[in-house]
VEXDREN-2710 file (C-alpha; in Angstrom, 1 decimal):
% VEXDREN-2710
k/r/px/py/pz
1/UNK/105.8/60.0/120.5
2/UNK/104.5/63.2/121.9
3/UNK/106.1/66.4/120.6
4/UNK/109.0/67.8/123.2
5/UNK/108.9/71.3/123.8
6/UNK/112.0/72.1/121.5
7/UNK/110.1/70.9/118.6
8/UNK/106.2/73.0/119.5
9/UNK/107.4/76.1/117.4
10/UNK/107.9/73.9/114.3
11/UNK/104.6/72.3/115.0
12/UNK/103.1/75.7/115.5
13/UNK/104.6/77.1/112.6
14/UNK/103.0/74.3/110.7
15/UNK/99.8/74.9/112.4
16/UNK/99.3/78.5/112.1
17/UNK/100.6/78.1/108.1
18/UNK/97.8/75.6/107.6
19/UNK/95.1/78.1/108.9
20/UNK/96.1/80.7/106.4
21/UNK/96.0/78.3/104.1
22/UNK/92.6/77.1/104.4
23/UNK/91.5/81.1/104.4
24/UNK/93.3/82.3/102.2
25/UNK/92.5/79.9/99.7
26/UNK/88.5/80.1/100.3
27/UNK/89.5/83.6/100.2
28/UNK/90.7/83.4/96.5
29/UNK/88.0/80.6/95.3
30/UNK/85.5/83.0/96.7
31/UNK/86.1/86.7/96.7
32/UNK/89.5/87.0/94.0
33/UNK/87.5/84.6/91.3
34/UNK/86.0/87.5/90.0
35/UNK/88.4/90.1/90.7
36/UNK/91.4/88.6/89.2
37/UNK/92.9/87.6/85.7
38/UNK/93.2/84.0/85.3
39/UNK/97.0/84.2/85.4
40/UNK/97.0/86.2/88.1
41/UNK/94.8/84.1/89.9
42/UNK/96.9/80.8/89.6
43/UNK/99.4/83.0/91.2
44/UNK/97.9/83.3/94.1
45/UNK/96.7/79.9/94.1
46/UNK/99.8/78.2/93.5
47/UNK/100.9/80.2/96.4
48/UNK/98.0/78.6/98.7
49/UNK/99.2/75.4/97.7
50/UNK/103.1/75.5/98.8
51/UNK/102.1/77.0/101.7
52/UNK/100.3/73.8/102.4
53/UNK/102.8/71.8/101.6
54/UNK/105.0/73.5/104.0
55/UNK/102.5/74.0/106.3
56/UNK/101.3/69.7/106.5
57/UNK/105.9/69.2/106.3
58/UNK/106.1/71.3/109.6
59/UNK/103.4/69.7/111.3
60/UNK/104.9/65.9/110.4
61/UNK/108.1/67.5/111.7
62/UNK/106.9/69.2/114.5
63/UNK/105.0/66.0/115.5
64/UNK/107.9/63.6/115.9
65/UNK/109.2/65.4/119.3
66/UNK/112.9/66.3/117.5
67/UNK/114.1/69.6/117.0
68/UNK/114.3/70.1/113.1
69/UNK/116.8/72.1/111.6
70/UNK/114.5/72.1/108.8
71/UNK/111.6/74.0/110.6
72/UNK/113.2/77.4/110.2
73/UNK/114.0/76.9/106.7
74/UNK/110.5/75.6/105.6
75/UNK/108.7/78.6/107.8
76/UNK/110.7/81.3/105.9
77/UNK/110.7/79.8/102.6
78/UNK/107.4/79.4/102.7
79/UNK/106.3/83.4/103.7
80/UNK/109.0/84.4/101.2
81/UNK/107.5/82.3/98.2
82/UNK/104.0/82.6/98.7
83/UNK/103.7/85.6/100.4
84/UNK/105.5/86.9/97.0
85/UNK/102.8/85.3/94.7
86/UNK/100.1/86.4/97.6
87/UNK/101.3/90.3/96.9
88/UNK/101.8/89.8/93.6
89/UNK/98.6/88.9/92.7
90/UNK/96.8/91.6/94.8
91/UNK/99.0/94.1/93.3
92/UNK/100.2/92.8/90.0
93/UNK/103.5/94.5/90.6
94/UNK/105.9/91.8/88.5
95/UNK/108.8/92.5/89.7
96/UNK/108.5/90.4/93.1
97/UNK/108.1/87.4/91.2
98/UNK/112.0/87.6/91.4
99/UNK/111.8/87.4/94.5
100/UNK/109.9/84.0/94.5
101/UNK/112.5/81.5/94.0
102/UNK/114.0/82.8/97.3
103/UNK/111.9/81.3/98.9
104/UNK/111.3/78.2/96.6
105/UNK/115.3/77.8/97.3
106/UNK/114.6/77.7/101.0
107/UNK/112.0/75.3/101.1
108/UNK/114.3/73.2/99.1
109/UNK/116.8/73.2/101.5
110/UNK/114.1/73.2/104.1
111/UNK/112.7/69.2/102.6
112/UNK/116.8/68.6/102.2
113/UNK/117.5/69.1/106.0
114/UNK/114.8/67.1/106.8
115/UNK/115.4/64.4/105.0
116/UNK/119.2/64.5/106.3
117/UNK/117.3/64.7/110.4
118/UNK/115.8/61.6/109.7
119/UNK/118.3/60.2/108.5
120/UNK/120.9/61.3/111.4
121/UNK/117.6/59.8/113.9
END
């Protein structure tokens, strides 16, 4: 099925999360390795990695021609959690690791409203 034009800013969402992705994690195997502490580091890479996982979601959403009520949910949650981890590393300012499970909690609901579009389809 080819992707209606009600569902392309889900799939570009997904598309232009997956890019930063992919640099920003060569970014942090290559130029944070060094300038990081270990903990600090698996900060920013755990952020890399549910930003992929949102990313590869919105582009299997995207890609079924539906409008998702989910895409919305996944696109925020996922700026809001990693971009957290992403300045938290960089800056080691703490505090906005409160401000992480916001956006876990949204990519959550994100997964949970897709599940429930596929099954209303």
């Amino acid at each position: 099925m080819t992707p209606s034009s009600r569902s392309f800013p889900t799939l570009q969402a997904g598309a232009v999360l997956a890019a930063l992705g992919v640099a920003l994690g060569a970014f942090g195997a290559h130029a944070l390795k060094s300038q990081l502490s270990a903990d600090l580091l698996a900060s920013f890479e755990t952020g890399v990695r549910y930003q992929m996982y949102a990313a590869l979601a919105l582009i299997a959403l995207g890609s079924t021609g539906r409008p998702q009520r989910a895409g919305l949910w996944l696109t925020l949650g996922a700026v809001i959690f990693s971009g957290s981890l992403y300045v938290l590393a960089l800056s080691g300012v703490r505090w906005l690791g409160a401000i992480t499970p916001i956006g876990g909690a949204l990519m959550i609901g994100g997964f949970v409203l897709a599940a429930l579009d596929v099954r209303r389809a």
